[in-house]
N, C-alpha and C positions, 0 to 999 in steps of 0.2 A: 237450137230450138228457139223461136219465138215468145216474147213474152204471152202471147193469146194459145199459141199450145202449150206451153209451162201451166195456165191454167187450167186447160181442159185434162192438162192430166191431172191434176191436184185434184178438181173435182171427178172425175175419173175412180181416182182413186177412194176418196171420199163416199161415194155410193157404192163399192164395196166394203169398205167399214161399217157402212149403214148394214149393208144386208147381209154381212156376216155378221156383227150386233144384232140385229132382230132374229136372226136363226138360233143364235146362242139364247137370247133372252125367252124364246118358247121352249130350247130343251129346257133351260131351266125350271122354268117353270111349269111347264106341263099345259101354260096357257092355248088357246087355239089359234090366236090371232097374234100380230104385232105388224104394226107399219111404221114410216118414219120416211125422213129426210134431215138436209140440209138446208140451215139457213141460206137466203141465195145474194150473191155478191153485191150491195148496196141496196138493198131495200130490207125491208122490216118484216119477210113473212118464210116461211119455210114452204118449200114445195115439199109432197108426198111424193118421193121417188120408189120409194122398196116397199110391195107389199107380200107380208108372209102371211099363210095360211086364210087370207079370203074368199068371200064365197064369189065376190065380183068384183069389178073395176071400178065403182064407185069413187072409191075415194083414190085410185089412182089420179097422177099429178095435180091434185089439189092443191091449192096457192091457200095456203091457212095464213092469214095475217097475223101479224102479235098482239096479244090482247082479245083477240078473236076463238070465239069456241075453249074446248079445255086446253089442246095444242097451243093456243096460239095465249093463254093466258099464263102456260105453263112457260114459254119464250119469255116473256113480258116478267112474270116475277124469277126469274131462273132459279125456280125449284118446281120441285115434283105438287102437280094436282091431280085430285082423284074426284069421282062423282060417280053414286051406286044407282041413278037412272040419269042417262044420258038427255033422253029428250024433257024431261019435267023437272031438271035440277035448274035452281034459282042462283044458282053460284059462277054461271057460264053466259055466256050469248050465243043465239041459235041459230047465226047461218048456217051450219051444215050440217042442220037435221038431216037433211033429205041424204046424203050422204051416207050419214050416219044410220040413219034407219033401212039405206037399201041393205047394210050391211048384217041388220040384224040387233046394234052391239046396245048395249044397257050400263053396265057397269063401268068403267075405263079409268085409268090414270094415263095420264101423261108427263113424262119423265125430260126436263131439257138437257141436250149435251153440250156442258162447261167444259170449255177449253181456256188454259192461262186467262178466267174470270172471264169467260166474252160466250155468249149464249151461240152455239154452233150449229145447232139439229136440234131435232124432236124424235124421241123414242113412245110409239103411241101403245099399251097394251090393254087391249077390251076381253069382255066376258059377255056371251049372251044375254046372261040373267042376271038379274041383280048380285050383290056379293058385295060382304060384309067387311069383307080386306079395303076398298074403296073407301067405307069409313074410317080404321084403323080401331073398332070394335071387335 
């Protein structure tokens, strides 16, 4: 095997971990939604690879940059952020309102995956409507 197929399988392999994680993380929780990806091999942003339970493709393959929106702020500090209205929180930046609003979602955290300390993926979970779990109230 080449080392450029060695990688295609890794990542290969790596968006099924994504999308068996997000299918676990809605039984769990009973949420309706979850998307996500991988961080992408030398640059600073995660693609949207896996979406579960969306109403559209919106925010499919979305290049979320780090420090960017809740995703990409949640990469940047590698811990979990949350915000109980998406489009009017002061806590994020707003390139992907539109995105975000084709989708419906209001509520969301964003969870980043830490591997041996090094930010890997974004695990994204929303709620239609506001919700008070987003605070931690």
């Amino acid at each position: 095997m080449t080392a450029e197929g060695g990688l295609v399988a890794v990542e290969a392999a790596g968006v099924v971990e994504v999308r068996s994680a997000l299918a676990g993380l809605r039984r769990a929780t009973g949420l309706p939604v979850a998307f996500g990806g991988l961080v992408e091999a030398g640059r600073r942003q995660v693609r949207i690879s896996e979406l579960s339970g969306t109403a559209t493709a919106a925010l499919s393959a979305l290049a979320v940059s780090s420090g960017s929106g809740l995703g990409g702020k949640a990469v940047a500090l590698a811990r979990p952020c949350a915000v109980t209205d998406y489009s009017s929180s002061r806590q994020i930046s707003h390139e992907y309102d539109a995105p975000v609003a084709a989708e419906g979602l209001r509520s969301v955290v964003a969870v980043p995956v830490v591997v041996r300390r090094r930010v890997r993926g974004c695990s994204t979970a929303p709620c239609a409507r506001p919700s008070r779990w987003a605070t931690g109230r």
